[in-house]
Phi, psi and omega in degrees: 000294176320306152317296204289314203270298168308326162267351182285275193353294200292323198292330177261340139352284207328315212262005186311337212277319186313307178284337149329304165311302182281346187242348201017060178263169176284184178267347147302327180284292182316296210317302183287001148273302176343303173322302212294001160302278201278355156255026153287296186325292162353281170329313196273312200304318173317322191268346193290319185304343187272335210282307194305302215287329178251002181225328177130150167276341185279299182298307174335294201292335172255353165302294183296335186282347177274333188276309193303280174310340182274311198317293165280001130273045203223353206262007173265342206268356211274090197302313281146123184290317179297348149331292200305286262253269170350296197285341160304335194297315212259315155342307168306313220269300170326316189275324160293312188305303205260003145288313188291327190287332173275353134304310202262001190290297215278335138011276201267345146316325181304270198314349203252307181298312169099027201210123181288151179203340171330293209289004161289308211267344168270328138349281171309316184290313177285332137302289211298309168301324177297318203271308212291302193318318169295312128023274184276335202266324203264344191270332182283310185292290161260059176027061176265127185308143190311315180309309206314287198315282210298303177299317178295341177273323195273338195273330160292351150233033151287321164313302174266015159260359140290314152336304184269015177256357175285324167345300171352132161289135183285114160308012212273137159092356189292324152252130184291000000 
């Protein structure tokens, strides 16, 4: 999980000059759809802990990850920076909910194990970013279109991060 959300991220970064292009906005403009990824995260993040607490970190975590990748893959379809600026929003909103949930995953891996792994799994999200950015850098040199990228990248790994939420440790007992 941590991997796939650090290369979906870094690789559509990787394509903002492009799309900067395609929307012919300014770099002022762009910064501010850019924002609203983090301020969906903001938004979202208040509610995950109750959300994890009534449905489960596995069900969150495979909810938000369909909204967070459809999201950037919906972010090459965006005509028009308030487009843009939405669809980021809605993508933020995927991601903080499904960080905090994939927090709380790994929580009870910890606990169950008896072993710290977090800073492995955090790790992990920044290999994931260093791959998606190069990625993205290599799909941009030889000019594969943004649509191309963004959908082929979000639709393998909405597969293989749902995939890893049948993994999931069961939340049952985690508060007393």
């Amino acid at each position: 999980m941590f991997f796939g959300y650090g290369f979906v991220m870094a690789s559509s970064y990787s394509r903002m000059p492009g799309i900067r292009d395609q929307l012919g906005c300014t770099p002022t403009q762009l910064a501010f759809a850019l924002v609203c990824m983090g301020v969906g995260s903001i938004l979202g993040m208040p509610f995950a802990g109750r959300l994890v607490d009534r449905y489960s970190s596995r069900a969150i975590s495979l909810v938000t990850t369909l909204i967070s990748l459809g999201g950037w893959a919906l972010v090459p379809m965006a005509r028009s920076v308030p487009v843009l600026a939405l669809t980021l929003l809605i993508a933020g909103v995927g991601t903080g909910v499904g960080d905090v949930a994939m927090n709380v995953q790994g929580h009870l891996v910890e606990v169950r194990r008896r072993k710290v792994w977090m800073p492995y799994w955090h790790g992990l999200f920044s290999v994931g970013a260093v791959s998606g950015a190069l990625a993205g850098a290599f799909a941009a040199s030889v000019g594969l279109p943004i649509a191309w990228q963004l959908l082929s990248v979000s639709g393998f790994f909405a597969v293989a991060m749902c995939l890893a939420t049948t993994r999931f440790i069961p939340d049952a007992g985690l508060h007393p």
